[in-house]
TORZA-648555 format. One record per residue (C-alpha): x, y, z; residue number from 1; residue in three letters. Coordinates in pm, whole numbers, plus 32768, in hexadecimal, padded with zeros to 4 digits. Layout:
<atom c1="X" c2="Y" c3="Z" k="NUM" r="Ala"/>
...
This chain:
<atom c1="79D4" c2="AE6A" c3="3038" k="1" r="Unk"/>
<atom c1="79D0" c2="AD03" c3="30F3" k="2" r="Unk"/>
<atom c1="7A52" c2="AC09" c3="3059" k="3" r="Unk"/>
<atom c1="7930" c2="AB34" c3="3051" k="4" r="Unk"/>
<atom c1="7862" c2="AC4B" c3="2F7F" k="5" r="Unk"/>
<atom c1="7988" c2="AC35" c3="2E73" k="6" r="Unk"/>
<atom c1="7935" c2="AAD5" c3="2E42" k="7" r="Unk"/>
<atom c1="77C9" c2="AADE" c3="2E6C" k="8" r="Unk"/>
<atom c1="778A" c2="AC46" c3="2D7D" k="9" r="Unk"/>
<atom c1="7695" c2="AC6A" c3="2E99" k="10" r="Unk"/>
<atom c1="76CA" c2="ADCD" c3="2F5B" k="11" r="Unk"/>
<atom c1="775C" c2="AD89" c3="30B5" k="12" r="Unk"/>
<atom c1="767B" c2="AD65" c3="31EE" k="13" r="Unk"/>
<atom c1="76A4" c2="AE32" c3="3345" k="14" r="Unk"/>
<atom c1="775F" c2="AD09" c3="33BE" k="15" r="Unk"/>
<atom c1="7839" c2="ACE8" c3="32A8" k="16" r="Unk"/>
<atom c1="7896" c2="AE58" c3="32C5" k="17" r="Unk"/>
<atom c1="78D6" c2="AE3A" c3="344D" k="18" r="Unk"/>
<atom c1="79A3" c2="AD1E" c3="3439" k="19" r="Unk"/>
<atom c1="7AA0" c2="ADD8" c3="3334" k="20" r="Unk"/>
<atom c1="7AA6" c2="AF03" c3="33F0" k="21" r="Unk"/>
<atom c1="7B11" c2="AE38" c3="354E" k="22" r="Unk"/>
<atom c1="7C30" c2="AD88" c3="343E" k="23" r="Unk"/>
<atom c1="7C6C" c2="AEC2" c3="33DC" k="24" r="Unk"/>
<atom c1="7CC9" c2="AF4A" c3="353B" k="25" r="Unk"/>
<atom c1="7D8B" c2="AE35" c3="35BD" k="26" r="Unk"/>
<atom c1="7EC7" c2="AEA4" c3="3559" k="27" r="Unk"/>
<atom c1="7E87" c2="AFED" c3="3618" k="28" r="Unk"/>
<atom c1="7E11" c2="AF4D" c3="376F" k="29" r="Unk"/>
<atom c1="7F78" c2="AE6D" c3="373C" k="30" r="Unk"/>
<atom c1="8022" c2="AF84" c3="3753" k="31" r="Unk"/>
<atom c1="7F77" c2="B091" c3="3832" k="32" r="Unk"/>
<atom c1="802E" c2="AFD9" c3="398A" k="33" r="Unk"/>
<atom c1="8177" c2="AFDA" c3="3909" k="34" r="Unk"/>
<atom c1="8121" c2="B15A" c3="3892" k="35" r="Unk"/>
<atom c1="8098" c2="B1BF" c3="39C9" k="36" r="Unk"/>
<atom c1="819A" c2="B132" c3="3A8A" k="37" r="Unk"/>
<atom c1="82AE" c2="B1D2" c3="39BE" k="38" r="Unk"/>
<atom c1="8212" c2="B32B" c3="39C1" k="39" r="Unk"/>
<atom c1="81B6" c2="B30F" c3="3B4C" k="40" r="Unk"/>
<atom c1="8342" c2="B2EC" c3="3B94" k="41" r="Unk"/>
<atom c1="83BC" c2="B3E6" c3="3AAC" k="42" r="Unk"/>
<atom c1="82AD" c2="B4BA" c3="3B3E" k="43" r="Unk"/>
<atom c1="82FB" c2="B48B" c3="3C6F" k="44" r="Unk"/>
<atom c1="845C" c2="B4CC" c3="3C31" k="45" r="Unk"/>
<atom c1="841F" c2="B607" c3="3B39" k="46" r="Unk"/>
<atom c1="832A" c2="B699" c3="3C81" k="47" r="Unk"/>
<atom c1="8403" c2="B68C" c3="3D7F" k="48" r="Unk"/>
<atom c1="8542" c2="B6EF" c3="3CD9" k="49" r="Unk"/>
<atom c1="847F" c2="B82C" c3="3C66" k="50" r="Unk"/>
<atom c1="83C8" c2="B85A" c3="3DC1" k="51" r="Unk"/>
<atom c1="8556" c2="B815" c3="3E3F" k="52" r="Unk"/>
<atom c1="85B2" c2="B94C" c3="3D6B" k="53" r="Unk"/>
<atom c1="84C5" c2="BA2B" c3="3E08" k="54" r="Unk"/>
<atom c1="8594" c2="BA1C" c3="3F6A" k="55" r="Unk"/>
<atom c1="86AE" c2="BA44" c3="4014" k="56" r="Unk"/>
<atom c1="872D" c2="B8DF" c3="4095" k="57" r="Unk"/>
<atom c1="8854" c2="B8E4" c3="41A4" k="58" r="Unk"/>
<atom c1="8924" c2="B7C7" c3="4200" k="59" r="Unk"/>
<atom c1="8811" c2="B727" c3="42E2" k="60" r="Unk"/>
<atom c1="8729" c2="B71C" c3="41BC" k="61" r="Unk"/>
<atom c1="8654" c2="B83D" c3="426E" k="62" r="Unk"/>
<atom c1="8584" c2="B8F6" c3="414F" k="63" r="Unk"/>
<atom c1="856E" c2="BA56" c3="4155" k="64" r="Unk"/>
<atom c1="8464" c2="BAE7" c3="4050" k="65" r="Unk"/>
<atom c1="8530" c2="BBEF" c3="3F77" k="66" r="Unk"/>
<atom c1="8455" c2="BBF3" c3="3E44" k="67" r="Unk"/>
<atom c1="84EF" c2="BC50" c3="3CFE" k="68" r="Unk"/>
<atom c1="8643" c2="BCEA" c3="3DB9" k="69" r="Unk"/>
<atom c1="86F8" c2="BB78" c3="3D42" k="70" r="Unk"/>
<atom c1="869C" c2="BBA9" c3="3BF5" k="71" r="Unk"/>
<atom c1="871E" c2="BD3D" c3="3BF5" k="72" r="Unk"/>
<atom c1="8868" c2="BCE3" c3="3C9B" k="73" r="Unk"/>
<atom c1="88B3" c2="BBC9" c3="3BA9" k="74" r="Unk"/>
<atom c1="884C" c2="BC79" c3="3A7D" k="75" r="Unk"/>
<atom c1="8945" c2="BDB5" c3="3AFE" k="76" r="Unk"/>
<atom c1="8A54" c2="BCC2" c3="3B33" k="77" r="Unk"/>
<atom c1="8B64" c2="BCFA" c3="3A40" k="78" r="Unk"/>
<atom c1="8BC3" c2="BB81" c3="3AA5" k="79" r="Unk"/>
<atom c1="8A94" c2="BB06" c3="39FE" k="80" r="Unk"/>
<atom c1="8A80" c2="BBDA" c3="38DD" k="81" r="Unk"/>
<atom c1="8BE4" c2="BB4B" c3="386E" k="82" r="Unk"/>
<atom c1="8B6B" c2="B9E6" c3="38AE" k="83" r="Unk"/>
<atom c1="8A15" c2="BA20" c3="3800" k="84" r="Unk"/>
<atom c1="8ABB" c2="BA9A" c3="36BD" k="85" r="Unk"/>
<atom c1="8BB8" c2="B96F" c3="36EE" k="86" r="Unk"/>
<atom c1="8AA7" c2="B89F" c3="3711" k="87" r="Unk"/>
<atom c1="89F7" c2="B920" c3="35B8" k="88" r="Unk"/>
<atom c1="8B4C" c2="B8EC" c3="34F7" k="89" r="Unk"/>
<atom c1="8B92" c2="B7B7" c3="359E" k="90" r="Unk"/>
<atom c1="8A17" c2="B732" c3="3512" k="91" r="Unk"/>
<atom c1="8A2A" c2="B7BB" c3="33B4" k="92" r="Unk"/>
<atom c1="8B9F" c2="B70A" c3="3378" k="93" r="Unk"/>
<atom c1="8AFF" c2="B5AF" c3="341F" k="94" r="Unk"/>
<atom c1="89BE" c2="B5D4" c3="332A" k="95" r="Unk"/>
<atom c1="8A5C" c2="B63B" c3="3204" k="96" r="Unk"/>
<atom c1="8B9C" c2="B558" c3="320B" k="97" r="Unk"/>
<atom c1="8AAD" c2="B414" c3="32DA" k="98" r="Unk"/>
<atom c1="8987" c2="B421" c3="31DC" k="99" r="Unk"/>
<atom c1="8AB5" c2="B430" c3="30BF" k="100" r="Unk"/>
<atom c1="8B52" c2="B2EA" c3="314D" k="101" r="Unk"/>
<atom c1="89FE" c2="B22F" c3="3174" k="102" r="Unk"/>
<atom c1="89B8" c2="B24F" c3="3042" k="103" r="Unk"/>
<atom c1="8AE6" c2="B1FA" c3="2FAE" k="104" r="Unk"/>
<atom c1="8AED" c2="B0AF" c3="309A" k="105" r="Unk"/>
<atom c1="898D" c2="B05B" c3="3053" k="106" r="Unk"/>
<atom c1="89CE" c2="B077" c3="2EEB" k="107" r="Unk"/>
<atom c1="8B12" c2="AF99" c3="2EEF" k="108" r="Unk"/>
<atom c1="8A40" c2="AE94" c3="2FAC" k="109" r="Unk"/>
<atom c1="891C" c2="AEAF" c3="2EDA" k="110" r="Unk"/>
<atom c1="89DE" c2="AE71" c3="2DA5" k="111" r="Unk"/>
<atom c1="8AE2" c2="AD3F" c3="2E5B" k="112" r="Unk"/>
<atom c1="8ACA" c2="AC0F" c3="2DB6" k="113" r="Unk"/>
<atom c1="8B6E" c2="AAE1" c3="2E7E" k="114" r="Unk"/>
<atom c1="8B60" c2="AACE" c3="2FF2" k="115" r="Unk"/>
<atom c1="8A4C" c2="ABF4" c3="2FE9" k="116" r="Unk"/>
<atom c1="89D0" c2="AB67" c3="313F" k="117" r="Unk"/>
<atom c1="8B18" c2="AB6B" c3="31D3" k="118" r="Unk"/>
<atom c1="8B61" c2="ACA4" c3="3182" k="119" r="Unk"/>
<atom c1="8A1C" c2="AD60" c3="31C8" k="120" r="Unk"/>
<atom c1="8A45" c2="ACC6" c3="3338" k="121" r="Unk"/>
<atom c1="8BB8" c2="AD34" c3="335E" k="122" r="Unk"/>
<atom c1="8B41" c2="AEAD" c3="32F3" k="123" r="Unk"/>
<atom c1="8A82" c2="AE8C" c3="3457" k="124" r="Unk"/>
<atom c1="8BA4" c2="AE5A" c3="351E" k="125" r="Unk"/>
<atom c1="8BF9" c2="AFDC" c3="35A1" k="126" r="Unk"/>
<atom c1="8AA7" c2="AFFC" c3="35F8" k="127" r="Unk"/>
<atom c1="8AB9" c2="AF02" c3="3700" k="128" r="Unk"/>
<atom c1="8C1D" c2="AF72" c3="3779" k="129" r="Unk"/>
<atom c1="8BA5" c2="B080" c3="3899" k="130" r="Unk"/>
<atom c1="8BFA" c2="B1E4" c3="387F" k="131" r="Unk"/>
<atom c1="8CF1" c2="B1DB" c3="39A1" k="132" r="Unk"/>
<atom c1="8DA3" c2="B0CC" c3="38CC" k="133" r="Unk"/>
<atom c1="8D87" c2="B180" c3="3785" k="134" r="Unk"/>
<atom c1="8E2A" c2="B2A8" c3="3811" k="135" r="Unk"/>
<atom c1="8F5F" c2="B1BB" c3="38C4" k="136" r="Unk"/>
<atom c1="8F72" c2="B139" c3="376B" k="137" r="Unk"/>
<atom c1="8F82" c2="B274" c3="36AD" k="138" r="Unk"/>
<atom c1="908A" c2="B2FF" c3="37E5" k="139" r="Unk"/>
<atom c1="916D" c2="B1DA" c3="3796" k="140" r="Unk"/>
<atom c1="9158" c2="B21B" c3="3635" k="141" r="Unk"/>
<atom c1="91AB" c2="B3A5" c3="363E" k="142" r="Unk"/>
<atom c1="927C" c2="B3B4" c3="3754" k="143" r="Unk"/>
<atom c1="93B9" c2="B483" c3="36FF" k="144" r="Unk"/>
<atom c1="94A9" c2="B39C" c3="378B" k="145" r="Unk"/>
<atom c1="9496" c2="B220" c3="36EF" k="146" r="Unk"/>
<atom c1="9316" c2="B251" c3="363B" k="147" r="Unk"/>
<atom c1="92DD" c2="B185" c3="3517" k="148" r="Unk"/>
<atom c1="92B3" c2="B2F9" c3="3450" k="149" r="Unk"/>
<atom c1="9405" c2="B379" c3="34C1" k="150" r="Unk"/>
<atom c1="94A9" c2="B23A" c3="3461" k="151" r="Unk"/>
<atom c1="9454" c2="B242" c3="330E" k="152" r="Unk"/>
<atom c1="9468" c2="B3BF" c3="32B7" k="153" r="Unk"/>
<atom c1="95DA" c2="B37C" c3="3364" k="154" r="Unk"/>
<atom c1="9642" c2="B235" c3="3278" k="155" r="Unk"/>
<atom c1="95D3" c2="B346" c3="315F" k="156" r="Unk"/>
<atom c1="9690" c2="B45B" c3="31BE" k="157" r="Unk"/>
<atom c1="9571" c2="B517" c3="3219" k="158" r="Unk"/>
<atom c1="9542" c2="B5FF" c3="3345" k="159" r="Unk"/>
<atom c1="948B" c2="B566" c3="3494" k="160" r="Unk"/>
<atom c1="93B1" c2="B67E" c3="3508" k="161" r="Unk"/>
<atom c1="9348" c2="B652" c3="365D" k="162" r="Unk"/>
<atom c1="91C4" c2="B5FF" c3="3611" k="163" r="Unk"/>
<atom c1="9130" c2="B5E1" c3="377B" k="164" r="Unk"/>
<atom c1="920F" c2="B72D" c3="37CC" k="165" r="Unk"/>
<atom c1="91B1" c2="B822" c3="36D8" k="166" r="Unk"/>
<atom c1="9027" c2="B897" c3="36EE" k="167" r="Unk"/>
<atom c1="8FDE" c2="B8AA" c3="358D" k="168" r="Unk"/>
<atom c1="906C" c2="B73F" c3="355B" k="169" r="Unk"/>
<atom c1="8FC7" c2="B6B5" c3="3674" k="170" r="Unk"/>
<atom c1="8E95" c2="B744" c3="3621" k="171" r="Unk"/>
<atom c1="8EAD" c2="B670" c3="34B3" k="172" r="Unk"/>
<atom c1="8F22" c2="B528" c3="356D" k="173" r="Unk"/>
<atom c1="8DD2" c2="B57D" c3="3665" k="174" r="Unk"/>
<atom c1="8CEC" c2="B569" c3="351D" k="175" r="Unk"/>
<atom c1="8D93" c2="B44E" c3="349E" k="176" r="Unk"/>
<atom c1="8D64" c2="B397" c3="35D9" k="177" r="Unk"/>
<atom c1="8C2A" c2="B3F6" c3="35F5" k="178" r="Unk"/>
<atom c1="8BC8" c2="B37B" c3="3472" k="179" r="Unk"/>
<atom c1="8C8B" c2="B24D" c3="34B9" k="180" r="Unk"/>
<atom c1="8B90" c2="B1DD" c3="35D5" k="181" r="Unk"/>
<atom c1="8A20" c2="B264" c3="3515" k="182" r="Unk"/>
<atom c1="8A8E" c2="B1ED" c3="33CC" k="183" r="Unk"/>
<atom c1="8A1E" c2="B08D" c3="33BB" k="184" r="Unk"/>
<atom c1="88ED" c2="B0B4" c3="345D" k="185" r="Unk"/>
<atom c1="8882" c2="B1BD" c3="3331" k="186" r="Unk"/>
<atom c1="8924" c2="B0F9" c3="3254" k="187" r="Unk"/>
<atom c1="8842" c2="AFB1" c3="329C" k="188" r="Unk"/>
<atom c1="86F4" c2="B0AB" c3="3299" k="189" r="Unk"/>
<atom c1="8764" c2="B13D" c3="314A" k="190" r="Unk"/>
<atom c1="87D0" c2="AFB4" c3="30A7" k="191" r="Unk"/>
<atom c1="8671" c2="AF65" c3="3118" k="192" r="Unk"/>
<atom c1="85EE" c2="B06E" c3="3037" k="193" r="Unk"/>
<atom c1="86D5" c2="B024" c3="2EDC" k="194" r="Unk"/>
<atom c1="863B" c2="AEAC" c3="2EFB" k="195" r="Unk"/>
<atom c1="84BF" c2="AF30" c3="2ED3" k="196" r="Unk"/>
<atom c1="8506" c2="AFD3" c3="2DA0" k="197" r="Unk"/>
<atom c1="849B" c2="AF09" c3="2C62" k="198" r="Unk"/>
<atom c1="859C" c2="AECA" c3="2BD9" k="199" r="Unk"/>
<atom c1="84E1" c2="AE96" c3="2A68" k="200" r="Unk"/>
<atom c1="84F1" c2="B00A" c3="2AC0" k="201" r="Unk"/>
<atom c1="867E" c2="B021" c3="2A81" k="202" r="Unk"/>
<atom c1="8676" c2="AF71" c3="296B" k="203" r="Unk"/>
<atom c1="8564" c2="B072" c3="2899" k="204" r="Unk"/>
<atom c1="8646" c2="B164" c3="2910" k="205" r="Unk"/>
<atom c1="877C" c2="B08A" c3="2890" k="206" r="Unk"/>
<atom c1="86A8" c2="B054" c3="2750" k="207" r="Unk"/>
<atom c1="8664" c2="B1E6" c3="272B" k="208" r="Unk"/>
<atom c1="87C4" c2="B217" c3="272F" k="209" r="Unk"/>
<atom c1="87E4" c2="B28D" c3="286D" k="210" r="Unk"/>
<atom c1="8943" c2="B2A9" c3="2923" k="211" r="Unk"/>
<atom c1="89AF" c2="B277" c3="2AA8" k="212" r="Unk"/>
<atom c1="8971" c2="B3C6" c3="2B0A" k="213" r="Unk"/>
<atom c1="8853" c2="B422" c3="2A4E" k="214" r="Unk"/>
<atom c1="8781" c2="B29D" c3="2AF2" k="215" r="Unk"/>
<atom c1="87F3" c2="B308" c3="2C5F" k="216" r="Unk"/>
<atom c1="87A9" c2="B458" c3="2C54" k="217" r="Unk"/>
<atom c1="863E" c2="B430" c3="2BA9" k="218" r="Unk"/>
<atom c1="85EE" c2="B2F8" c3="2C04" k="219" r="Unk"/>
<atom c1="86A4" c2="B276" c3="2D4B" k="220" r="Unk"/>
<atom c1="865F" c2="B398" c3="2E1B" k="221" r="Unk"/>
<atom c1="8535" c2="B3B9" c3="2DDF" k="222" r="Unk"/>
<atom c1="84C7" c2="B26B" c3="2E1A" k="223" r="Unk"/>
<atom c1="857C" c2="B24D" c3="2F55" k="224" r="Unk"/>
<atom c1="852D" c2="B3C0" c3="2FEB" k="225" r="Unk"/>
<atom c1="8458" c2="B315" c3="3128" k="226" r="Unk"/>
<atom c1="858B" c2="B24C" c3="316B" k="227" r="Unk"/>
<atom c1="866F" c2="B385" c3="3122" k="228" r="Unk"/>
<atom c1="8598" c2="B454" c3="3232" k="229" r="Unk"/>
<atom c1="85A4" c2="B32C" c3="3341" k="230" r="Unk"/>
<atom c1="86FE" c2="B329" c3="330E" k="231" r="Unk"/>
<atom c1="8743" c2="B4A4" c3="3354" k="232" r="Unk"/>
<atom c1="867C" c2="B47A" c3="3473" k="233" r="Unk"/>
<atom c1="8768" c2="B396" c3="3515" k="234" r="Unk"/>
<atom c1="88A0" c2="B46B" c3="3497" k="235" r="Unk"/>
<atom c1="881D" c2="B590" c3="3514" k="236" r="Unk"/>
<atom c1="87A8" c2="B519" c3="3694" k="237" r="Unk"/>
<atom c1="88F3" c2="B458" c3="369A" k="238" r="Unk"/>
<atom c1="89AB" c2="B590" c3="3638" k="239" r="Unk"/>
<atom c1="88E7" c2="B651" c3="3737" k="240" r="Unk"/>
<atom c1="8914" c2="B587" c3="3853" k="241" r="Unk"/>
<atom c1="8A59" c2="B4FB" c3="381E" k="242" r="Unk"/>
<atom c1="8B0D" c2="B4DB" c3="396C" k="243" r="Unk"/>
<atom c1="8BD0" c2="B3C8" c3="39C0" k="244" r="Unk"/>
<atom c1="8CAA" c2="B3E3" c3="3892" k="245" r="Unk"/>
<atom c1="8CFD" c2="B541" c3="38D0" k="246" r="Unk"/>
<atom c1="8D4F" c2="B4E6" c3="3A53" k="247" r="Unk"/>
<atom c1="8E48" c2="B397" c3="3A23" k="248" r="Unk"/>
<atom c1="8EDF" c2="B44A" c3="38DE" k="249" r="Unk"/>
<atom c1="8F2A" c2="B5A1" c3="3924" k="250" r="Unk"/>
<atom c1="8E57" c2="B611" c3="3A65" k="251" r="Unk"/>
<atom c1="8DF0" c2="B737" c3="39C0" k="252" r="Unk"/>
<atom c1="8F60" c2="B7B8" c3="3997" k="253" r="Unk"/>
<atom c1="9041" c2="B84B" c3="3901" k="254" r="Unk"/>
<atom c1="8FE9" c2="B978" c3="3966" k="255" r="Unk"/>
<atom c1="8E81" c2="B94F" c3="396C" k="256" r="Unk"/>
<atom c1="8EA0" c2="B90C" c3="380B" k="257" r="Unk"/>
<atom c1="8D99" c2="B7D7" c3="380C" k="258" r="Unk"/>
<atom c1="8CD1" c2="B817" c3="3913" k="259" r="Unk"/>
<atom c1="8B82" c2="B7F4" c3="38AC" k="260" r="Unk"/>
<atom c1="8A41" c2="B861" c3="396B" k="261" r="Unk"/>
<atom c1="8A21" c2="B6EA" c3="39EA" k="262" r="Unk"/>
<atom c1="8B7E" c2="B6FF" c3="3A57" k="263" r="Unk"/>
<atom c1="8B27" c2="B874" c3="3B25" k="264" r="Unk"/>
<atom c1="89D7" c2="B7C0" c3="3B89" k="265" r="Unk"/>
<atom c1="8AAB" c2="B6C2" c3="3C54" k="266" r="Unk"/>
<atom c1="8B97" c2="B7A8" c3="3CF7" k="267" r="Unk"/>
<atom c1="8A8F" c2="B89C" c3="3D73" k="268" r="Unk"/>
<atom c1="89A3" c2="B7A2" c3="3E08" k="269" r="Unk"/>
<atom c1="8AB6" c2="B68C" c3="3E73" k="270" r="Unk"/>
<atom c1="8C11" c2="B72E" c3="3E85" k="271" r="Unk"/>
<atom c1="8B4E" c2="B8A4" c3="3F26" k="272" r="Unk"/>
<atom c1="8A15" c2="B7F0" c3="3FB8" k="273" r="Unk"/>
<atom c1="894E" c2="B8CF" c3="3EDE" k="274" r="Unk"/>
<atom c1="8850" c2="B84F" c3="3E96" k="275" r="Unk"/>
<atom c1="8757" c2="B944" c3="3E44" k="276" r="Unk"/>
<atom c1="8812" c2="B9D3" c3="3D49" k="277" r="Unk"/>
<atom c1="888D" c2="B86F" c3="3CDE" k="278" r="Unk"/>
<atom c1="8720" c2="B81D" c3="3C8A" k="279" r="Unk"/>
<atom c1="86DF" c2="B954" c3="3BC3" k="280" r="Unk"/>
<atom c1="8805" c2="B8C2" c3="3AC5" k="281" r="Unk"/>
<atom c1="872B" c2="B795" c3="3AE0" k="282" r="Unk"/>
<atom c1="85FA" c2="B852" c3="3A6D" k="283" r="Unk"/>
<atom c1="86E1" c2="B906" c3="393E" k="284" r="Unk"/>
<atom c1="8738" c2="B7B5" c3="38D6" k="285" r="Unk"/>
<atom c1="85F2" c2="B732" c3="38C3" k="286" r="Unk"/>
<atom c1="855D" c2="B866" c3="37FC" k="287" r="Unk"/>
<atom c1="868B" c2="B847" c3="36FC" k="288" r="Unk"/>
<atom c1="863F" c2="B6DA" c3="36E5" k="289" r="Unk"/>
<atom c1="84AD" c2="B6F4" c3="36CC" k="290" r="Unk"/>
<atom c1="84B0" c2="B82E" c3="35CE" k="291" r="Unk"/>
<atom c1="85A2" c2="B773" c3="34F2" k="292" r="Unk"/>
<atom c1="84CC" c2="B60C" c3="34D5" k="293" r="Unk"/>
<atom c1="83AB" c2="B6C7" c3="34A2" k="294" r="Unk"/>
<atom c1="8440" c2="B75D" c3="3383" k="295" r="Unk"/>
<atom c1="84A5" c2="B62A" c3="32E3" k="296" r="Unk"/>
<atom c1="838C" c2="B58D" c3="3306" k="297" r="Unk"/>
<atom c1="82D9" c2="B6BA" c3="3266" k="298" r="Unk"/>
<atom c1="83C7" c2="B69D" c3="3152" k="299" r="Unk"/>
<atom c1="8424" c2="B548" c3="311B" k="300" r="Unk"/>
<atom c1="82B0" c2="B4D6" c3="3158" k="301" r="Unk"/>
<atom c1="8173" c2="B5B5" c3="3176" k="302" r="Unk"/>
<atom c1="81F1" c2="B676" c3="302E" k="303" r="Unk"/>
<atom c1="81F8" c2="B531" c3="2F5B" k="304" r="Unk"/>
<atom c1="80B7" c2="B4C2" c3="2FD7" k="305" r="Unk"/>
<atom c1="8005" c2="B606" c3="2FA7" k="306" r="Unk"/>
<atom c1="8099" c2="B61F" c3="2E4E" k="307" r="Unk"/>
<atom c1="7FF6" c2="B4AC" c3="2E0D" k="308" r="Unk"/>
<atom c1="7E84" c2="B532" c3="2E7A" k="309" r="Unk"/>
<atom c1="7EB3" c2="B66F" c3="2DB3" k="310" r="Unk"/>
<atom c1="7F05" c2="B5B4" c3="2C97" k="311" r="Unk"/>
């Protein structure tokens, strides 16, 4: 109802009514050019990487149409079975140990008292350091020879493992990495969530004698579950798609012990000029990616909204 009917107690006139509804869609003609311009190059890009799938490309870019023969000999490739199982493993460990740190971060900054500005804009740094640095970083720090790591497991007596060397290790110091660079950006999404809590809401539950656990796990969470799925969105499609940290840090080695299906995706189409096959990873990635928004969005959003209308 307008306005001007509130006011008046009078009902509102076919005017009235037309004028809300045009206020009522401005914020939906604001964005419809920056929407249609963001799904016309992702479209574009999604199109022809799948219509690139669908041949045969040689070194002179000259398409061959092969139909669905790209998508057999990839899927029969022991190669990329390896790497997509690597790949799954790799994602869990960044979700399950990235989310973990977020959360942890966004609740120390949440709850910092003096120089809470400072502090919140320092958490940000790593996530303007570029992945090619991030992984030089993290290669400095590990190395087996003179890394920070080494030094100080030595001046304890400890033993220096060689961490880039050994494929189980340099598989860890790959997830670290890799939650080192999409932490802070989850992080600030998450912090943005604790502050719209009420916090008259913590105290009741302070008042009700509550403890720690018990006010984060039944009332933190929950409030914060849109911000939780956003979050795992980023985690996961970082995860997914990591690349460059994989290439400066361990190049998919030790024995193939990090290569991911990004990392395979970049020697087939650029290293064997394959890139038929190189664009059916492409089209794997994206599916993995897609399916796994979707479902938190489904489940960090829809379900709490079709809870409210059933209620």
């Amino acid at each position: 109802m307008s306005t001007t009917a509130v006011r008046t107690g009078t009902p509102p006139t076919a005017r009235e009514r037309l004028g809300d509804f045009g206020w009522g869609t401005v914020p939906y003609l604001m964005v419809i050019p920056g929407l249609a311009f963001v799904l016309g190059v992702l479209g574009y890009a999604v199109a022809g990487g799948f219509w690139l799938s669908l041949h045969e490309t040689d070194m002179f870019l000259m398409k061959t149409y092969v139909g669905l023969q790209n998508y057999i000999a990839v899927f029969n490739d022991p190669r990329f079975q390896a790497s997509l199982v690597r790949t799954i493993v790799f994602v869990i460990a960044s979700i399950a140990l990235g989310i973990a740190m977020s959360m942890m971060f966004a609740l120390t900054l949440y709850h910092v008292g003096f120089g809470k500005r400072f502090f919140r804009g320092m958490s940000l740094v790593p996530y303007f350091v570029s992945g090619i640095a991030a992984a030089v970083m993290f290669r400095f720090v590990f190395t087996t020879s003179g890394g920070f790591v080494n030094y100080v497991l030595q001046q304890l007596g400890l033993h220096t493992p060689s961490w880039l060397g050994d494929p189980y290790l340099a598989f860890m110091v790959s997830v670290l990495a890799n939650c080192w660079f999409m932490v802070p950006f989850a992080t600030l999404i998450l912090l943005g969530g604790l502050q719209t809590v009420d916090k008259e809401i913590y105290d009741a539950a302070t008042i009700d004698g509550a403890g720690p656990v018990q006010t984060f796990f039944k009332i933190t969470l929950p409030m914060i579950k849109p911000m939780m799925g956003v979050s795992l969105i980023w985690v996961s499609y970082i995860s997914f798609s990591t690349f460059d940290i994989i290439l400066a840090l361990t190049a998919g080695g030790p024995q193939r012990a990090t290569e991911v299906v990004s990392m395979y995706m970049y020697q087939l189409a650029f290293l064997q000029l394959d890139f038929g096959q190189g664009a059916v990873l492409m089209v794997v990635l994206l599916l993995f990616n897609t399916v796994l928004s979707l479902f938190y969005i489904y489940f960090f959003v829809l379900a709490d909204k079709r809870t409210e209308k059933g209620n």
